[in-house]
N, C-alpha and C positions, 0 to 999 in steps of 0.2 A: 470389432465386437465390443470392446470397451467401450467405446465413443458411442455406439447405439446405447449403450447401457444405460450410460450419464443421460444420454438426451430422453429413454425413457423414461429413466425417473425425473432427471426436470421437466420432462410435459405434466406427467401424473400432477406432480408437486403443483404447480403454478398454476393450474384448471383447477384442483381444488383449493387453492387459494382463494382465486377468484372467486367462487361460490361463497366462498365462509364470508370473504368481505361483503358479496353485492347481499347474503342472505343476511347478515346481520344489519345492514344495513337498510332492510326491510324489502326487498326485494323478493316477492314470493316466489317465483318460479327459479331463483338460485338457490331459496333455499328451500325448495322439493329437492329439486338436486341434489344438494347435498346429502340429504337422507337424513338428519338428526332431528324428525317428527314424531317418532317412537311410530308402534306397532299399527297406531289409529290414524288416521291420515284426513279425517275429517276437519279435523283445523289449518289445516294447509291448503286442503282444497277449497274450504269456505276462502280464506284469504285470498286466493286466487280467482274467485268467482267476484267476489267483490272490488276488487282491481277493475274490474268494467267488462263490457263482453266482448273485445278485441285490446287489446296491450301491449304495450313495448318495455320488455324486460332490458336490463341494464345490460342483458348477455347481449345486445342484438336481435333479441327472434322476438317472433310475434307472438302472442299467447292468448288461448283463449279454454275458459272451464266451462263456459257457459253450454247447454245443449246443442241451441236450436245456432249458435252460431260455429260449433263445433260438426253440426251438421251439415249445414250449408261448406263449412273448408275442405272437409272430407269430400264433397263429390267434385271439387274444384281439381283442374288438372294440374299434376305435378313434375317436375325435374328427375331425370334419369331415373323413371320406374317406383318414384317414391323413397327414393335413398336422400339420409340426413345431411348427408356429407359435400355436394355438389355446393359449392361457391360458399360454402360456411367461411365467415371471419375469425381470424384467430384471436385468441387461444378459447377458442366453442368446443373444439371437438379433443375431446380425451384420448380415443383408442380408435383408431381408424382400420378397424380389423379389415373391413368388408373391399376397401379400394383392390380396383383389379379383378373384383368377381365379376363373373359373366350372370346377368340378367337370368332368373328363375325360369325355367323352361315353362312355357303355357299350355304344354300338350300331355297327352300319358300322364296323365293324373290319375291317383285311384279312385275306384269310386266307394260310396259310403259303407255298401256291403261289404267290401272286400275289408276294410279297415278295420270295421265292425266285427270279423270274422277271427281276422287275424289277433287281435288286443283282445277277443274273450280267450281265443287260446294260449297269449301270453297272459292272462289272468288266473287262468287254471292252474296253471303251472306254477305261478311264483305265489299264490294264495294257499299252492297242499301243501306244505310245511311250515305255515306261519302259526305260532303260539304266542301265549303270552304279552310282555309288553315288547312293541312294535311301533316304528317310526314309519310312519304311512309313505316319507317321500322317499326313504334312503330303498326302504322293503318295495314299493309299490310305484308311487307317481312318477317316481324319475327312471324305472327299468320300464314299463310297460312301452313307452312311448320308443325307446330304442330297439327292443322286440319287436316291435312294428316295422320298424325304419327298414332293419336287417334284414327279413321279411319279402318288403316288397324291391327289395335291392338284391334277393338273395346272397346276402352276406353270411357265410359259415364259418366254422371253425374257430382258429385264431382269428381272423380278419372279423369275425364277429366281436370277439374282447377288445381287440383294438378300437371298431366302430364307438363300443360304449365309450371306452376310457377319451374319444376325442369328443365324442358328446358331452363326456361329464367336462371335459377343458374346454367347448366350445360354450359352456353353461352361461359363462357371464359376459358372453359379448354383447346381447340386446340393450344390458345399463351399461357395458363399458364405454358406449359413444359419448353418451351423454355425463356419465359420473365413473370420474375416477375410480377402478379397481386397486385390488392388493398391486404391488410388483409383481409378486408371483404368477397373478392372474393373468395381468395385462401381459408380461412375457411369456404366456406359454398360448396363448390366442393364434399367434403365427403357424404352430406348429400342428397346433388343432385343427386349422381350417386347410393346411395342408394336406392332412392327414385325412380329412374327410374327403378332402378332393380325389387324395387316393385310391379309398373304398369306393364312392360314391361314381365320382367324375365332378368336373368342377362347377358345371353346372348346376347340379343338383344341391351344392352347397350352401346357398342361402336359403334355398327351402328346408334343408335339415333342420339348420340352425333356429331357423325362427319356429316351425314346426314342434321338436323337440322341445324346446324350451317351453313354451306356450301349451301344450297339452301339459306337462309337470305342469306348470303352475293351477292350470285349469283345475286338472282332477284336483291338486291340494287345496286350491282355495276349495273347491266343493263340499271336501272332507272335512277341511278345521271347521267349517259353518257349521255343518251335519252334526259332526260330533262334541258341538259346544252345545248342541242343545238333544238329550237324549229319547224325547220325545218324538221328535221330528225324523230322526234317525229309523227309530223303531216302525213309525209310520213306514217310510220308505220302502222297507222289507216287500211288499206286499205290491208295487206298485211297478214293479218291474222298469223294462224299459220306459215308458214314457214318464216315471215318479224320477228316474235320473235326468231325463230330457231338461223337466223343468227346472232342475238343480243346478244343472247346467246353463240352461239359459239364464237363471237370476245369477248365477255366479258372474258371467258375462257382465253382469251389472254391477252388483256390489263387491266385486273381487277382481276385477276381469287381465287376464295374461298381462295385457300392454296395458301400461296403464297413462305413458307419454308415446303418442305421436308425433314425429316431427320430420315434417319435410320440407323441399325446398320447389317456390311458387313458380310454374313454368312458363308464365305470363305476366305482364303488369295486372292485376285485379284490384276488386277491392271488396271488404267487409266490415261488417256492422260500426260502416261509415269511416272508415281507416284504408288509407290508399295500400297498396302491398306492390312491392315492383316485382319484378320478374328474377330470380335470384337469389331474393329473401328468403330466411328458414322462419319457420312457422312453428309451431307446436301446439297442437292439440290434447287437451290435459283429460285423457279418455276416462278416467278414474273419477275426475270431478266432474265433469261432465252428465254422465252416468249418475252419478248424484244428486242433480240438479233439483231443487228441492221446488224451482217452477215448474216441473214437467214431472215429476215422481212423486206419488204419496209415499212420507215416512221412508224416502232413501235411504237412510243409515240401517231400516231390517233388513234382515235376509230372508226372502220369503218366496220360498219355491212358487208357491200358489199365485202367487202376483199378475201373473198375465192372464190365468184364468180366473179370476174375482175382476180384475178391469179389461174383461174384455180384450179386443184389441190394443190398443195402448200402444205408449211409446214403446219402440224394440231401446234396445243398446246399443250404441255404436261398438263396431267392431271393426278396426281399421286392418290394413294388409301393410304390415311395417315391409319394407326392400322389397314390397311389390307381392308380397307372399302372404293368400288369403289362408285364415284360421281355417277355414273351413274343407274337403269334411274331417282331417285328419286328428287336428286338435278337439275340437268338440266333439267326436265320433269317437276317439280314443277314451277323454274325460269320460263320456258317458259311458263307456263301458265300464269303466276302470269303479264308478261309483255303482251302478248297477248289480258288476260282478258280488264287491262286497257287502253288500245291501243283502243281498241273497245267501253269500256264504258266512257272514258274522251279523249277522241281527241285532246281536248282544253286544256290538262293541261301544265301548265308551272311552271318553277323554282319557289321557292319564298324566293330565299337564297340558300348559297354555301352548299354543304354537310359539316357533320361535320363525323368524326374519334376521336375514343379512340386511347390515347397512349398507347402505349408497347403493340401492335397488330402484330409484326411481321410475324404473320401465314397469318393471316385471312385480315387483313387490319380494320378491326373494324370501318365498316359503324352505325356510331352513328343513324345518322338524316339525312333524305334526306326530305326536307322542298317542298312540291310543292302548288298551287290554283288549285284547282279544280274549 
């Protein structure tokens, strides 16, 4: 046990080493990693767009922020289901939670209604006793999405608290591949994913994980947006479901769960004129991408209305990180979760900036989003 300990932390240690050396050393994709961009991430992702629209980072992996060539990698077929981890070069991978899961089951999925059903009635419930000032992710984004889970798992009782508490430890696996966690973090990952294997079954585990995580972040990016601008909020009220829909969909863009894709190419191919062998890990930069100031007018707003003013228009990439699509649970959940409070606080407003964990480079790690109710 000792001897795992040491070797924990010297992995932690020396991957983020690495990042600090290759980001300082002007290597943009080490230093998204790393996380020390602050809150805006626009300067990191231009730098990485301008690196050219296929790249070879100092890590080994291929990178690309560009849309249309972020588009073309994504329908590209991939290594074991879309997992990061398959023939990666060391020292790439931080936290290797996921080895040993069994592939995300593709059948008995829920469908949209049922999701839809279950998250307004987890909304009812954890919105009647909220006053005052309120932390949207601790109160809202990060419970609603395990009420769900428990739900359609029939998870009761205790085995219900346990579910959350291994959701809330299973919280930072999606950055923990890619960028070094606490210790504490990365040491309690094993126990979480055990844990969920237990409620769940083991199968079901990667869908949790990615699942859970990815709806929290959704609805909170929806909210920090909404509630930075009080106007737009107020609008909302009145717009029901499909005034959420599209909140969600731009959030997808200017916010969106995953924000690093990265998997490994199941073929020799090639793109935007750069050979890729078969093996190679990849990373698709869905955040810059998403941004893309040749394919988006004005990327950097957030503007619900966006798809309805241009028409059709480019969608957002939305990739399926370990094989497991957002869809309908995350964005089905999100939108209920903004809908819900659109209707039940009208009136609500900021009450402080959001806050982010560092070295989030997947997910963006919405800490706190502070509002009055």
């Amino acid at each position: 046990m000792v001897v795992a300990e040491k070797e924990l932390g010297r992995r932690l240690q020396l991957v983020q080493g690495v990042h600090w050396l290759y980001g300082a050393q002007g290597d943009p994709y080490a230093a998204l990693l790393r996380g020390y961009h602050g809150p805006d991430p626009r300067g990191a992702y231009a730098r990485s767009r301008e690196a050219g629209p296929l790249w070879r980072s100092r890590l080994g992996t291929w990178v690309t922020a560009r849309y249309a060539t972020a588009a073309e990698l994504l329908a590209r077929p991939v290594a074991d289901g879309g997992r990061p981890l398959a023939a990666v070069p060391q020292p790439q991978v931080a936290v290797a939670w996921e080895r040993g899961l069994p592939a995300p089951e593709p059948w008995g999925l829920p469908g949209a209604d049922r999701v839809r059903a279950l998250a307004g009635r987890a909304c009812e419930r954890l919105l009647a006793g909220l006053r005052g000032k309120v932390d949207l992710v601790a109160a809202v984004c990060a419970r609603v999405p395990v009420e769900v889970l428990a739900d359609l798992h029939d998870v009761a009782g205790a085995d219900r608290e346990r579910l959350a508490a291994a959701c809330a430890a299973a919280g930072p696996a999606l950055d923990a591949a890619l960028a070094p966690p606490s210790y504490e973090d990365a040491a309690g990952l094993p126990d979480a994913v055990a844990a969920l294997g237990g409620l769940l079954g083991e199968a079901a585990v990667l869908r949790a994980v990615v699942e859970v995580r990815a709806a929290q972040e959704l609805a909170a990016g929806a909210l920090a947006a909404l509630v930075a601008s009080p106007e737009r909020w107020a609008l909302l009220a009145g717009r029901g479901r499909e005034g959420a829909a599209a909140v969600v969909a731009e959030t997808l863009r200017h916010d969106p769960p995953v924000k690093v894709h990265v998997f490994t190419a199941a073929a020799d191919t090639e793109a935007a004129g750069q050979p890729i062998a078969a093996g190679e890990q990849v990373a698709v930069l869905i955040g810059a991408a998403n941004r893309d100031p040749e394919v988006f007018d004005r990327p950097d707003v957030f503007d619900p209305d966006r798809a309805g003013t241009a028409g059709a228009g480019p969608r957002p990439l939305v990739p399926a990180p370990y094989g497991v699509s957002l869809e309908p649970f995350a964005g089905v959940v999100a939108e209920t979760v903004v809908a819900a409070l659109a209707a039940a606080r009208p009136g609500m407003r900021a009450a402080g900036p959001a806050v982010r964990r560092p070295r989030t480079p997947v997910t963006g790690g919405l800490l706190k989003v502070p509002v009055l109710l």
